[in-house]
N, CA and C atoms as an extended XYZ file, in Angstrom:
384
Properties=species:S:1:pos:R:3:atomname:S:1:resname:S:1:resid:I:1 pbc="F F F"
N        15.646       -9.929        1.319 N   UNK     1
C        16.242       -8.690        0.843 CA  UNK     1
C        17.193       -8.157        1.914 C   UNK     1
N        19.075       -7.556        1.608 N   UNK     2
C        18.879       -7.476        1.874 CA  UNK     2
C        18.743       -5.863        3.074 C   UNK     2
N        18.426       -6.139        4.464 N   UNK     3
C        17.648       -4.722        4.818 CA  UNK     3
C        16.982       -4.648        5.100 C   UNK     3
N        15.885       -5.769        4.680 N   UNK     4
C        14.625       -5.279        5.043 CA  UNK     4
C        13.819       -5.141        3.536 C   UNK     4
N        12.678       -4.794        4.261 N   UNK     5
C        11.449       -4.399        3.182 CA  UNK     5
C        11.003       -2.912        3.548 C   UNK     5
N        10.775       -2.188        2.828 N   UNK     6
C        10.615       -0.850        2.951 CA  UNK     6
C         9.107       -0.880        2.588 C   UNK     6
N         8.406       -0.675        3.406 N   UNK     7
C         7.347       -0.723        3.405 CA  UNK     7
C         6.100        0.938        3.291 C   UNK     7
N         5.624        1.620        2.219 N   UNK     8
C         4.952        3.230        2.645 CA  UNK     8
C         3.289        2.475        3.317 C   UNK     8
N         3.086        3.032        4.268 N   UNK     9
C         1.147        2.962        4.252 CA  UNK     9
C         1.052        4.570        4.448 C   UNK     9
N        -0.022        4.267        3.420 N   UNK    10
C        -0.543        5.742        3.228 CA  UNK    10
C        -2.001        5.307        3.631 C   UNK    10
N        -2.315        6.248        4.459 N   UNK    11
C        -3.866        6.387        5.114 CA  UNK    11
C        -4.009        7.291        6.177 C   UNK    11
N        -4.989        8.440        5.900 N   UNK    12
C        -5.021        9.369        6.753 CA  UNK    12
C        -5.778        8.817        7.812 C   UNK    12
N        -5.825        7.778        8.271 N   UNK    13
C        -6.273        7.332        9.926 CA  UNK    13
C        -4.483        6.642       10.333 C   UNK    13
N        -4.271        7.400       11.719 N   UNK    14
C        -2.880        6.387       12.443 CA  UNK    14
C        -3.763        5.217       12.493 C   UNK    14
N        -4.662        5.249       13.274 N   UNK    15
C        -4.819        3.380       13.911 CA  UNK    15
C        -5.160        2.481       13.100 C   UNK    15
N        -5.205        3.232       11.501 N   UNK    16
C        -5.524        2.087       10.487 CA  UNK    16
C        -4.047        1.827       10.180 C   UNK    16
N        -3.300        3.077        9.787 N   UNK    17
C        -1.730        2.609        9.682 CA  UNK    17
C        -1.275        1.697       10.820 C   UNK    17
N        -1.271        1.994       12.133 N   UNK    18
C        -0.747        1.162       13.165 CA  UNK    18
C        -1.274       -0.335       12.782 C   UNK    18
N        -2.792       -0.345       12.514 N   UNK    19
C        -3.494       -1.461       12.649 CA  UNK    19
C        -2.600       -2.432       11.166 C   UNK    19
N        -2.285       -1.959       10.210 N   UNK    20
C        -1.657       -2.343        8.735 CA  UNK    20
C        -0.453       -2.929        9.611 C   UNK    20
N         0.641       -1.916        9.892 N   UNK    21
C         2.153       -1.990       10.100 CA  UNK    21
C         1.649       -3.864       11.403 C   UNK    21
N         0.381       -3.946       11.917 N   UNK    22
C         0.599       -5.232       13.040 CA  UNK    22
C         0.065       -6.394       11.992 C   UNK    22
N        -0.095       -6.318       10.514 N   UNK    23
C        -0.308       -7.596        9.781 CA  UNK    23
C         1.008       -7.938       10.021 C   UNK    23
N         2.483       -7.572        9.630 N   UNK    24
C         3.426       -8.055        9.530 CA  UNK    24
C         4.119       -8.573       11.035 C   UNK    24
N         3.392       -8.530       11.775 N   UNK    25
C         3.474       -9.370       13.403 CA  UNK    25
C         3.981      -10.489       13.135 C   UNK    25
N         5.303      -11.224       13.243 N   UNK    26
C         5.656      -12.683       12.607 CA  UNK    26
C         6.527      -12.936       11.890 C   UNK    26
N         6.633      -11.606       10.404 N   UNK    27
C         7.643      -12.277        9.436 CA  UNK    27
C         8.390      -12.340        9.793 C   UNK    27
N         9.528      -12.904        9.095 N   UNK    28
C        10.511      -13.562        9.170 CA  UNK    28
C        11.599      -12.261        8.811 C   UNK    28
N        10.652      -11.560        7.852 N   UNK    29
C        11.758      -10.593        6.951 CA  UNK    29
C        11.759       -8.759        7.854 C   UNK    29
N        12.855       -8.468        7.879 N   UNK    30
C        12.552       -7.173        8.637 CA  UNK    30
C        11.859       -6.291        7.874 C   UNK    30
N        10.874       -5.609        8.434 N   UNK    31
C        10.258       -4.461        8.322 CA  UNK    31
C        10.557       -3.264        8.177 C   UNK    31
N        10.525       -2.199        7.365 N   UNK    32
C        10.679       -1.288        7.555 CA  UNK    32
C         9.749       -0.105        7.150 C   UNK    32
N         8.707        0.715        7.933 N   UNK    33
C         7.359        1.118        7.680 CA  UNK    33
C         8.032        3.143        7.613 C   UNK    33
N         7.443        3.806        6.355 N   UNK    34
C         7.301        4.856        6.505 CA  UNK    34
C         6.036        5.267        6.419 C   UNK    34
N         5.635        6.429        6.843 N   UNK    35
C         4.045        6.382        6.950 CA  UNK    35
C         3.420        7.661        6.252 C   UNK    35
N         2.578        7.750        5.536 N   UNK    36
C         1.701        9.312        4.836 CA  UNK    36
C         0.536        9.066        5.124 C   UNK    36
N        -0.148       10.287        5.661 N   UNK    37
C        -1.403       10.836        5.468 CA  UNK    37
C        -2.210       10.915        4.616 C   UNK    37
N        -1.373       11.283        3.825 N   UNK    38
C        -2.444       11.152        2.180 CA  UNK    38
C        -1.359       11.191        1.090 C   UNK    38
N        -1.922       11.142        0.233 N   UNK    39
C        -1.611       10.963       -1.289 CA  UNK    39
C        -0.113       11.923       -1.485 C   UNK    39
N        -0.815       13.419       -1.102 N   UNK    40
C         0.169       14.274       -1.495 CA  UNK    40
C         1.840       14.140       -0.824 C   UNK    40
N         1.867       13.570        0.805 N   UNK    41
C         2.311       13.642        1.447 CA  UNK    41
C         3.488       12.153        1.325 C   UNK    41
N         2.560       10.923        0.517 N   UNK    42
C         3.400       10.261        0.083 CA  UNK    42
C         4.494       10.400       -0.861 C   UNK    42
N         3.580       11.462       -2.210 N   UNK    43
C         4.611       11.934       -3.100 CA  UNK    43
C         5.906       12.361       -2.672 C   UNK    43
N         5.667       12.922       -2.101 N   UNK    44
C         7.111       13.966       -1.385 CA  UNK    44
C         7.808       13.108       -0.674 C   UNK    44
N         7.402       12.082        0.402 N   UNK    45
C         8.390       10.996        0.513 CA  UNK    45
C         8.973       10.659       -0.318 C   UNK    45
N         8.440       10.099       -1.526 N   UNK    46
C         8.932        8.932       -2.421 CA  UNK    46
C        10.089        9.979       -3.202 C   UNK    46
N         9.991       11.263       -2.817 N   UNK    47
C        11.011       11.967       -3.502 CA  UNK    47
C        12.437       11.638       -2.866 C   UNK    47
N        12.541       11.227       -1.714 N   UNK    48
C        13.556       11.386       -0.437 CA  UNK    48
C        14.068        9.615       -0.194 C   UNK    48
N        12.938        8.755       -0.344 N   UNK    49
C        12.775        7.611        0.072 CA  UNK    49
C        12.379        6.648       -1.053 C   UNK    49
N        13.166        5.686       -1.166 N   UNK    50
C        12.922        4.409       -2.307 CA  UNK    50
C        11.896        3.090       -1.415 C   UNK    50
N        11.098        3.030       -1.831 N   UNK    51
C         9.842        1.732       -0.883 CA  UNK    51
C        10.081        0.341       -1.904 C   UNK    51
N         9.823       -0.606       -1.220 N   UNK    52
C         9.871       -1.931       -2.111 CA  UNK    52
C         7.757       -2.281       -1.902 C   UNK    52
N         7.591       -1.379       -1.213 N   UNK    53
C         5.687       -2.208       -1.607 CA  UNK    53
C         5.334       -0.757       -0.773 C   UNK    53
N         3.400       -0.095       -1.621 N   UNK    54
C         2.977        0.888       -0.853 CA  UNK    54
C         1.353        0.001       -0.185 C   UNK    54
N         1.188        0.627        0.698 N   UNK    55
C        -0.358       -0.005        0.592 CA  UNK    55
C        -0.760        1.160        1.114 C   UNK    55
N        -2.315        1.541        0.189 N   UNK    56
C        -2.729        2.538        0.317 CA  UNK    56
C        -4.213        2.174       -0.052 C   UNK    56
N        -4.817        3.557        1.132 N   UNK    57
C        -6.049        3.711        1.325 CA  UNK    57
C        -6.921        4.562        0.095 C   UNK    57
N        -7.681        4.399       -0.315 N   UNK    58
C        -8.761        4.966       -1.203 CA  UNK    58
C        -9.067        6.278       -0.643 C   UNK    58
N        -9.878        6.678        0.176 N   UNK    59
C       -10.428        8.073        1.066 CA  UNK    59
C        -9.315        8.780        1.441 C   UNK    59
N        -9.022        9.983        1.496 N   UNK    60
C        -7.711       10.866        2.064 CA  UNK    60
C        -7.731       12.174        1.614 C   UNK    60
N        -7.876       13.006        2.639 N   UNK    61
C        -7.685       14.485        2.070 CA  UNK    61
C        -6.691       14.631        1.163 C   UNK    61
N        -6.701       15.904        0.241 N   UNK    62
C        -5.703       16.431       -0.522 CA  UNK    62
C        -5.540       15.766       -1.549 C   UNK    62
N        -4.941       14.556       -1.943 N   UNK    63
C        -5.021       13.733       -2.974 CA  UNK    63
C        -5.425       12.201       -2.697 C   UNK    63
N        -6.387       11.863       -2.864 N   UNK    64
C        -7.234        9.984       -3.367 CA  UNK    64
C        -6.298        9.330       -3.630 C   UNK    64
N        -6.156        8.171       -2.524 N   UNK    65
C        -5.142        6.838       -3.081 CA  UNK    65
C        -5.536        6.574       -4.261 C   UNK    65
N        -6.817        6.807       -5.246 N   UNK    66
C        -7.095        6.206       -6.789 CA  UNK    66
C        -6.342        7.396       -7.392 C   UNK    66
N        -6.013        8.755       -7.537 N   UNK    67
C        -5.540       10.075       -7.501 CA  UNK    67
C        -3.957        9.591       -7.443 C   UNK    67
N        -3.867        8.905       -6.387 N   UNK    68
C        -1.946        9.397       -6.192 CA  UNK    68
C        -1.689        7.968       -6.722 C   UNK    68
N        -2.309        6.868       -6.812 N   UNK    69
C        -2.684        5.668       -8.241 CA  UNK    69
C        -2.167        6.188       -9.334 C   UNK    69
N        -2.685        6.947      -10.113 N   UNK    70
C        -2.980        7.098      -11.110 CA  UNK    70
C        -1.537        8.055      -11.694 C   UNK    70
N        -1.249        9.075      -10.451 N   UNK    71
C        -0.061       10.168      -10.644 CA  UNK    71
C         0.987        9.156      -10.714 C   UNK    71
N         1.229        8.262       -9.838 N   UNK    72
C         2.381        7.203       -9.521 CA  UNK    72
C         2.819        6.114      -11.155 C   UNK    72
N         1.493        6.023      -11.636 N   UNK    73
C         1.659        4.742      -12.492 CA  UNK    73
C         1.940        5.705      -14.255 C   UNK    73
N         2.222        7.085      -13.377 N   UNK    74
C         2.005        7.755      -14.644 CA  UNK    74
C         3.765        7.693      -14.554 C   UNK    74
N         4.585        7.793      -13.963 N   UNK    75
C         6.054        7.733      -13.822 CA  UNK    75
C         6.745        6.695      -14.239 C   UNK    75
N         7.894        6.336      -14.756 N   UNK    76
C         8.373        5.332      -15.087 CA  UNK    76
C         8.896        4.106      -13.964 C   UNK    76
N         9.654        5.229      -13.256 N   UNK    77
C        10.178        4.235      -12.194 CA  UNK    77
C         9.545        3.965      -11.300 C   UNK    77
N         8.187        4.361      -11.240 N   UNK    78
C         6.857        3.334      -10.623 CA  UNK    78
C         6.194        2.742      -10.898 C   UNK    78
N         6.322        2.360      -12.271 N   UNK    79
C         5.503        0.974      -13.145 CA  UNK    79
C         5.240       -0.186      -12.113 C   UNK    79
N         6.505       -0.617      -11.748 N   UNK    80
C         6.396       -2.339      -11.160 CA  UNK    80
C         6.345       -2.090      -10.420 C   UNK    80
N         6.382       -0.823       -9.375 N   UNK    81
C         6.021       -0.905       -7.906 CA  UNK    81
C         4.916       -1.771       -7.507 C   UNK    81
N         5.249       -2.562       -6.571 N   UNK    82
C         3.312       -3.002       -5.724 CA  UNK    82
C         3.140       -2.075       -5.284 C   UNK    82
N         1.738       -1.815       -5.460 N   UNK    83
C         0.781       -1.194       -4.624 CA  UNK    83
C        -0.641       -2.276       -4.659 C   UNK    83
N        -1.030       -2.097       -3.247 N   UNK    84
C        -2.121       -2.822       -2.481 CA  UNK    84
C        -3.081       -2.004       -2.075 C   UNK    84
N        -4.201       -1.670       -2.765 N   UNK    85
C        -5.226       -0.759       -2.192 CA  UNK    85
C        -5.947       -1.297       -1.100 C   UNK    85
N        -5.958       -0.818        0.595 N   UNK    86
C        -6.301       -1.125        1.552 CA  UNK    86
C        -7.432       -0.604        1.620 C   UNK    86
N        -8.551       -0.554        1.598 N   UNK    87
C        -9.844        0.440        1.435 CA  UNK    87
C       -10.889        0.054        2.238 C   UNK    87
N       -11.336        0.793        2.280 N   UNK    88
C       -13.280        0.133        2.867 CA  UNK    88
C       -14.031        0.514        1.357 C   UNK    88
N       -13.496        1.174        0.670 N   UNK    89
C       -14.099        1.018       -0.858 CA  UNK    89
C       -14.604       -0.530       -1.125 C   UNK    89
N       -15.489       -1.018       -1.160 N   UNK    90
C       -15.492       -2.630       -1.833 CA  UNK    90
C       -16.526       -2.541       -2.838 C   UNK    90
N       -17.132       -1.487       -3.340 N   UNK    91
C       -17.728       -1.533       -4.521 CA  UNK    91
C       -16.829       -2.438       -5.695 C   UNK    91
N       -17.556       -3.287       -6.587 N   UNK    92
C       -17.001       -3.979       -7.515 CA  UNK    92
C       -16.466       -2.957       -8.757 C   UNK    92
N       -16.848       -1.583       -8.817 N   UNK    93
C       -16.534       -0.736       -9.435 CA  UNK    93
C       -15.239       -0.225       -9.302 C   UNK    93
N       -15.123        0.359       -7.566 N   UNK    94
C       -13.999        0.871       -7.280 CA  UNK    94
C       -12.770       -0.161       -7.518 C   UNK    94
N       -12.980       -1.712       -7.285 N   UNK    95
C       -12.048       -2.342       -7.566 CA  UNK    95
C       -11.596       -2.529       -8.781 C   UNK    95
N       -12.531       -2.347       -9.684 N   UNK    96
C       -11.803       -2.615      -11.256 CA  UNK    96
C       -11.305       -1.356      -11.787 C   UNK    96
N       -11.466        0.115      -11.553 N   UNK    97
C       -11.400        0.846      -10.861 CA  UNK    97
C        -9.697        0.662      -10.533 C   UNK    97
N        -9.567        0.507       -9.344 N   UNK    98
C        -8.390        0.641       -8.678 CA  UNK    98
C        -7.489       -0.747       -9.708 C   UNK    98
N        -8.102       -1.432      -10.222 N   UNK    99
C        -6.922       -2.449      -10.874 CA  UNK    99
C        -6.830       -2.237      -12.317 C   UNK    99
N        -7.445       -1.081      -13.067 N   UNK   100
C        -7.487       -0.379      -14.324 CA  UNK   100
C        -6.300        0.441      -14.202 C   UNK   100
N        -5.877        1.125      -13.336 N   UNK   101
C        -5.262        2.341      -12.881 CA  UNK   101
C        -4.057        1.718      -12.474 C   UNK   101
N        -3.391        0.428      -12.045 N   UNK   102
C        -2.586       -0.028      -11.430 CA  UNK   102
C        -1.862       -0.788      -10.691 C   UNK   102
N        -2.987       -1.067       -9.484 N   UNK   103
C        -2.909       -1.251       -8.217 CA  UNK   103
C        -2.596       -2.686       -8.630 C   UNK   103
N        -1.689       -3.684       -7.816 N   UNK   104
C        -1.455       -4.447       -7.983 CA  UNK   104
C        -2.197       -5.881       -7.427 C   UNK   104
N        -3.100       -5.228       -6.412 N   UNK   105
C        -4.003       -6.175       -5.360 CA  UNK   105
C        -4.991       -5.263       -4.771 C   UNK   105
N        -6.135       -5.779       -4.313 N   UNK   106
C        -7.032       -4.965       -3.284 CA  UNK   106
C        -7.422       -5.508       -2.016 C   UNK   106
N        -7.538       -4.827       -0.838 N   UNK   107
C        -7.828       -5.415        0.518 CA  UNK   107
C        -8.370       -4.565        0.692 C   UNK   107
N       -10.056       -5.438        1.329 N   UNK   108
C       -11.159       -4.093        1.988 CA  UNK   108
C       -10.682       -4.516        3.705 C   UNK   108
N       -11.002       -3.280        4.265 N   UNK   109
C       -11.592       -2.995        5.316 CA  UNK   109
C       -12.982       -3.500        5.439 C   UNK   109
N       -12.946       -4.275        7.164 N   UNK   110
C       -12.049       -4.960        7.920 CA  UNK   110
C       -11.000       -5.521        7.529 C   UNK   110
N        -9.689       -5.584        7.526 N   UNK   111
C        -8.406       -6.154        7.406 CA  UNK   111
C        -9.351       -7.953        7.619 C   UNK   111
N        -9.075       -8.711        6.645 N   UNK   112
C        -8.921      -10.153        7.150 CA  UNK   112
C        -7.224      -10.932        7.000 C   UNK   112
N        -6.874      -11.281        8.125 N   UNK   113
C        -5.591      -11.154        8.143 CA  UNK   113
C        -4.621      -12.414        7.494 C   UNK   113
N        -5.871      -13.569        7.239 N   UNK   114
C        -5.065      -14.467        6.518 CA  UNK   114
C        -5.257      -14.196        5.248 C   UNK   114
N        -5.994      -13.759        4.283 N   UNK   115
C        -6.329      -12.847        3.006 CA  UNK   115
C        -5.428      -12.141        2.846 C   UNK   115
N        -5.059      -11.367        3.607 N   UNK   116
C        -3.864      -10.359        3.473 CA  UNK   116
C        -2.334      -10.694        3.469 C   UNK   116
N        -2.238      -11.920        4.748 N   UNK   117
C        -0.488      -12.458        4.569 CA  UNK   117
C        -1.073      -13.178        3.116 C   UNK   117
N        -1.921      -13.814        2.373 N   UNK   118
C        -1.806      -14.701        1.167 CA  UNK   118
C        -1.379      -13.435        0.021 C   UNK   118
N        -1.831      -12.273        0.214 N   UNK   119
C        -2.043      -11.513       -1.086 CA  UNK   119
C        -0.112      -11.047       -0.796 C   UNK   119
N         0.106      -10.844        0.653 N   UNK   120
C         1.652      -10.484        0.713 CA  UNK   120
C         2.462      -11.299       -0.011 C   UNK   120
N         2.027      -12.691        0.870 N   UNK   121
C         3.068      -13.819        0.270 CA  UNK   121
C         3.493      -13.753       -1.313 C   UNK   121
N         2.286      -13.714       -1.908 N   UNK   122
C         2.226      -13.622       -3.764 CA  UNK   122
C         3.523      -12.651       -3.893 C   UNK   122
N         3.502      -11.632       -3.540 N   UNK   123
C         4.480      -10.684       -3.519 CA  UNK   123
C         6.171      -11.184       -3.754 C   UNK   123
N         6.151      -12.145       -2.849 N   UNK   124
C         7.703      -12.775       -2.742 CA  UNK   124
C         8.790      -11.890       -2.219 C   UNK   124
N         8.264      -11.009       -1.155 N   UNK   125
C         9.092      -10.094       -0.790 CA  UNK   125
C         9.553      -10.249        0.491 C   UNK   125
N         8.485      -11.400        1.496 N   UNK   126
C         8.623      -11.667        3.053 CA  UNK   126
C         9.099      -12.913        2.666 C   UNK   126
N         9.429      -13.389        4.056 N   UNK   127
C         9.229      -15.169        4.594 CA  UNK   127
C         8.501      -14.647        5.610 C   UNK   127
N         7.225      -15.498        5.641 N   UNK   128
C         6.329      -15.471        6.219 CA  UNK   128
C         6.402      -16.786        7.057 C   UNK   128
């Protein structure tokens, strides 16, 4: 792409965002990371800012990555967005759950990092 990949992580922990933004340690394709706290805080980006993939956390004050899921997939021009729910959620619930609502993939916490470049790769958005 090209530019880059515009990348949102939404998760009200930095060192889980920091820890996300160091999967892409390697590609090939440039990066480009904006970052939210929570749900609400992404909205209002996405007002300002166009993303090509979000990955977002489940837990978050103010509005629930399943919450700002659900607001997002309710819009048109966020149908085909990816979104990747990054969670420590791993109930088999929350995941069907989070892939009822949208989400295009799920990754629990602990990050496993070859799981994660495979679920990117699918994407077709890096060279990895």
């Amino acid at each position: 792409m090209p530019g880059g990949v515009t990348i949102m992580i939404v998760d009200d922990s930095r060192i889980m965002r920091n820890t996300v933004k160091g999967v892409f340690t390697g590609v090939e394709t440039t990066c480009n990371f904006i970052e939210a706290k929570d749900g609400e805080e992404a909205l209002a980006l996405l007002e300002i800012q166009t993303v090509d993939l979000i990955l977002l956390d489940w837990n978050m004050p103010r509005l629930s990555g399943i919450d700002f899921l659900k607001q997002i997939r309710s819009m048109d021009q966020y149908k085909d967005l990816p979104i990747i729910m990054v969670t420590s959620e791993a109930a088999k619930f929350n995941v069907i759950e989070a892939l009822k609502h949208g989400a295009t993939d799920y990754i629990t916490k602990p990050i496993k990092l070859d799981l994660f470049k495979q679920k990117l790769a699918k994407l077709r958005l890096f060279r990895m």
